[in-house]
N, C-alpha and C positions, 0 to 999 in steps of 0.2 A: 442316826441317819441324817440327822439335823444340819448338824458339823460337816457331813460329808460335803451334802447340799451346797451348803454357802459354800464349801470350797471351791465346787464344781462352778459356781454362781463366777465367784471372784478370778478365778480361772480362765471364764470367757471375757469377761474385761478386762483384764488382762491380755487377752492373745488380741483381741478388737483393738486397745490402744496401742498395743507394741507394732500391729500390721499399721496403721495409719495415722499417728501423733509423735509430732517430733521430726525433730531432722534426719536422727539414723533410719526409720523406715524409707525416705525419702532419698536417703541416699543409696540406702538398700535397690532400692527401685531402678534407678541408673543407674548401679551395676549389674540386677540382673538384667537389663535391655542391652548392655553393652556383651555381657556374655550370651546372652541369647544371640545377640548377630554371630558374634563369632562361631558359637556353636555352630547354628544353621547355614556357617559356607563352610564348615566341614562336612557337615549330614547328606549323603548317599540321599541324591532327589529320588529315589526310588524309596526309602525310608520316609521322605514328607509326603508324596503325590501317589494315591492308589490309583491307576485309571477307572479300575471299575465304578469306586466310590464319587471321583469325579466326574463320570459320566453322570451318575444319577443326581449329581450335587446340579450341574447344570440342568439336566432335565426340568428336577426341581423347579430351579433360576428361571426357566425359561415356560412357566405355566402361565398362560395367557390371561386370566384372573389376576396375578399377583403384579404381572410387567403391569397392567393397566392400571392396577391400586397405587405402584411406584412411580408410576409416571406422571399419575395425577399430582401429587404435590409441588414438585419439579415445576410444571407447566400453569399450576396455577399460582401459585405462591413466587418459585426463586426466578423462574424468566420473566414476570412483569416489572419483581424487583432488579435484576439486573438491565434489563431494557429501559427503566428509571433511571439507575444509575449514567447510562451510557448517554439517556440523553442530557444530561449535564455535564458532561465532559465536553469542553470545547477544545483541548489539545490536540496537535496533529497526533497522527497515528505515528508520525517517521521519529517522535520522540522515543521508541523503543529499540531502533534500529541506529548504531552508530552508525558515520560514517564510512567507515569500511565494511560495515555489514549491507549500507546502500548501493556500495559500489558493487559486493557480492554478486548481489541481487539482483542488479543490472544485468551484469554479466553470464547470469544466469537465464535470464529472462532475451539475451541476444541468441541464447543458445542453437544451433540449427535444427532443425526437425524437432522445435518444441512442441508445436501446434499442429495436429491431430489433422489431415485434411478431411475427416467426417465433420468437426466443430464448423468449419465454415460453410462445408456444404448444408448442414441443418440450418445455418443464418440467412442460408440466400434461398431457404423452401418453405414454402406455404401463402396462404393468401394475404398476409399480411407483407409478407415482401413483396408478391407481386403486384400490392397497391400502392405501397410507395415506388416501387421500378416504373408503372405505368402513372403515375403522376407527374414523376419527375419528367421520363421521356415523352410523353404528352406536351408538357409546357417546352423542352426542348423543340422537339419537334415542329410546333407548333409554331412559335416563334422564329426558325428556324426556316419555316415554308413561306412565310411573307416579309423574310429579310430582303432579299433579291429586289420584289418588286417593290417595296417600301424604299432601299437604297436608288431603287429608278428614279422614282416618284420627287425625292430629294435635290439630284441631281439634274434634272431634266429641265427643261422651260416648262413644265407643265408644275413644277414643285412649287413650293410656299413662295422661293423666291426667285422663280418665272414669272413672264409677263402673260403666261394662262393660266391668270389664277381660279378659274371658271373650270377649265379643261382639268386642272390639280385636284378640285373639290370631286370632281368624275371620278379623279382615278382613284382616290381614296374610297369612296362608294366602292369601287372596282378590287380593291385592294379587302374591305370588309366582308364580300359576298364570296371573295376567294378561302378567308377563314372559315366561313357560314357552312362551305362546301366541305374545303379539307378534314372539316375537326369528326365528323364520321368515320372518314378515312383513316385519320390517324387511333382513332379508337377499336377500331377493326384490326388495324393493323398490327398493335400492341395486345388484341385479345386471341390473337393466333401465336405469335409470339414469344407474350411474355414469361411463358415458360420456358424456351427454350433459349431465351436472351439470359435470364438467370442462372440457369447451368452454364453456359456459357463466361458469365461474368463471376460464378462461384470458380472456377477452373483456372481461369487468369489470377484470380489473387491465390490459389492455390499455389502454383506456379511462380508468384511473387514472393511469398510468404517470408522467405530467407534471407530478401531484399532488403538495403538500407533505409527502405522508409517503413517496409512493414514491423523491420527490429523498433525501428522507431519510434513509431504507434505502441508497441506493448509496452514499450518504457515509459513513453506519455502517459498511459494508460494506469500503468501501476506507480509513478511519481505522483498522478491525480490521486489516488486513491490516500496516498500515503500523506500526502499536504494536507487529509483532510479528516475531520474530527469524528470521535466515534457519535455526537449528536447529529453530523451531519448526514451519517451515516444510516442512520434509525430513523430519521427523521418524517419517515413515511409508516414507520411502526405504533400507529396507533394501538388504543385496546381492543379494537376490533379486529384489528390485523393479529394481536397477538394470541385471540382467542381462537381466531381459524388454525394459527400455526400450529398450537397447543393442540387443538382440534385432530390433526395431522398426524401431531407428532403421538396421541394417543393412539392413534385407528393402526398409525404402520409402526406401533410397538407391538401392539395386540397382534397385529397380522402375522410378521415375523416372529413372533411368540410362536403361531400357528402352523408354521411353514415346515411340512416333515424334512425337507431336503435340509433346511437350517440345523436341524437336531442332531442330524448325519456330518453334518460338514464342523460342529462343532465336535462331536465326536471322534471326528478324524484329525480336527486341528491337539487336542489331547492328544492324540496315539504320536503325530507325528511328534508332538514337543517331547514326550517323555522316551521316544525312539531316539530321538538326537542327544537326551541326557541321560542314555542308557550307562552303567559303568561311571558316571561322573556325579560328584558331589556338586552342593550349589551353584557355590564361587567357581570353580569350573566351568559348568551350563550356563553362569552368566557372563561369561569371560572375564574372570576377576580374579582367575588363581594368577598369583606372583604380584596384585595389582593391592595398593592399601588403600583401597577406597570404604569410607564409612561415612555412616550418617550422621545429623548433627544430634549424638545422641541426648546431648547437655539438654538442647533445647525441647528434643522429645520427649526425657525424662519429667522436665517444668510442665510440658505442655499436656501430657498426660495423666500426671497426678492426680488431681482433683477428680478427673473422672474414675482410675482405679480405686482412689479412696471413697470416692458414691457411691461407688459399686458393691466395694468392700461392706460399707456402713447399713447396704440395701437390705430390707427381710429377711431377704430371699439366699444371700449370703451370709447373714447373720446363723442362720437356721443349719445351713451346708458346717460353715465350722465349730457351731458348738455340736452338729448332732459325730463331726470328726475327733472333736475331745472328748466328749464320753465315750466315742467306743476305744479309742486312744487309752483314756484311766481304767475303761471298763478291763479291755484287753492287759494291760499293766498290773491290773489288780490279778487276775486270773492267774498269769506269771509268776 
């Protein structure tokens, strides 16, 4: 039983170096990921996708314990480091976009009925806009009520350079006591108003919206952004800023974890995809029959090695293939 032993011994190091040492497993490996693609755009998506099992796979996915345990490393660990990265990058942003992908963009961005007329009605409500409309129109206004007698006053024998310059000093007192008066006026008159000036002036740029100068703003708009760096960008992305986001973005994973209508609506997104790939194999369902498109498996093959081969090398699969060779000799022997 000795003998047997070491065989069986010599046997799994054996199948352990032959799966992961040397070139030939290695190459082994890149051809089965090249036959696997192919295989799976011939395989009948009803053969890879069970809905019932994907239902419950996403249920699963979508346990609000587990989204919050995944989100936490995300948010605290890879968005500070990429928020890091971003703020040392001082290259424009427009370095990713050729030229003719510029000019695209434009021309997309001129398109008519881009812009939503709820977007600008939301810009021109609330009390923050009615405090700069009522600022602005105030010092308008205001300026505006003591032009006239101020241009008199200039012009007159009684101005600076009249010979009443006694009578000029009156009428500037006269001219100050007329703001002293208006400026309630005009404050009143702006707090009745200023709502309905803002609807008003929401409605007009609505109505402009498809105008050569409003095309022109969007395009200023997104040239600005594009001229400029992803640090300039973040630049207001403190760690405290980053810790609210993160904050955020844990509470409305958890939530949406939560959300019975989400569970249904992913359940219906399932029925409908495997509805539409009913009768069709993959490369079908992805519209790819007649098409030779592949991946770069060369590179897949390199880039996953090392991990299959940890894997391979791990306890846990140590244990799986040799308890598969003795039942293997066990079964052989029996024979």
């Amino acid at each position: 039983m000795g003998a047997e032993q070491d065989k069986r011994v010599a046997l799994k190091q054996w199948l352990r170096g032959r799966l992961t040492e040397g070139q030939q497993p290695k190459e082994e490996w890149r051809q089965l990921l090249e036959a696997t693609w192919d295989y799976l755009l011939l395989t009948p998506v009803d053969d890879l996708i069970d809905a019932k099992s994907a239902k419950a796979a996403a249920d699963e996915l979508m346990n609000a314990d587990l989204v919050t345990e995944l989100s936490r490393p995300i948010v605290a660990a890879v968005a500070p480091a990429v928020i890091q990265e971003l703020r040392e990058d001082e290259r424009p942003l427009e370095r990713f976009l050729p030229q003719d992908a510029q000019a695209k963009l434009q021309e997309a961005i001129a398109r008519p009925g881009l812009v939503h007329p709820d977007w600008v009605r939301a810009m021109f409500r609330g009390e923050a806009a009615e405090a700069v409309l009522n600022d602005a129109l105030y010092r308008a206004l205001k300026d505006f009520s003591t032009l006239l007698p101020r241009l008199m006053v200039k012009v007159s024998p009684m101005g600076p350079l009249g010979v009443l310059g006694s009578a000029g000093a009156f009428a500037e007192k006269l001219i100050e006591d007329l703001e002293r008066r208006i400026e309630p006026e005009i404050k009143s008159f702006l707090a009745d108003r200023s709502e309905q000036i803002l609807e008003r002036a929401a409605e007009f740029t609505i109505a402009k919206l498809d105008d050569p100068a409003s095309i022109e703003f969007r395009v200023n708009l997104v040239n600005f952004v594009l001229s400029k760096s992803p640090a300039f960008l973040v630049g207001a992305a403190d760690d405290e800023l980053c810790g609210d986001i993160g904050l955020v973005v844990e509470l409305s994973a958890r939530h949406v974890a939560d959300m019975p209508k989400m569970r249904a609506d992913v359940h219906a997104w399932i029925d409908r995809a495997l509805g539409y790939s009913a009768g069709m194999n993959l490369g079908e369902a992805l519209d790819l029959d007649g098409i030779e498109v592949r991946p770069p498996l060369d590179a897949l093959a390199e880039a996953t090695w090392p991990a299959f081969t940890t894997l391979l090398r791990s306890p846990q699969a140590e244990h799986w293939t040799d308890t598969l060779l003795n039942e293997l000799l066990d079964e052989y022997e029996r024979l």
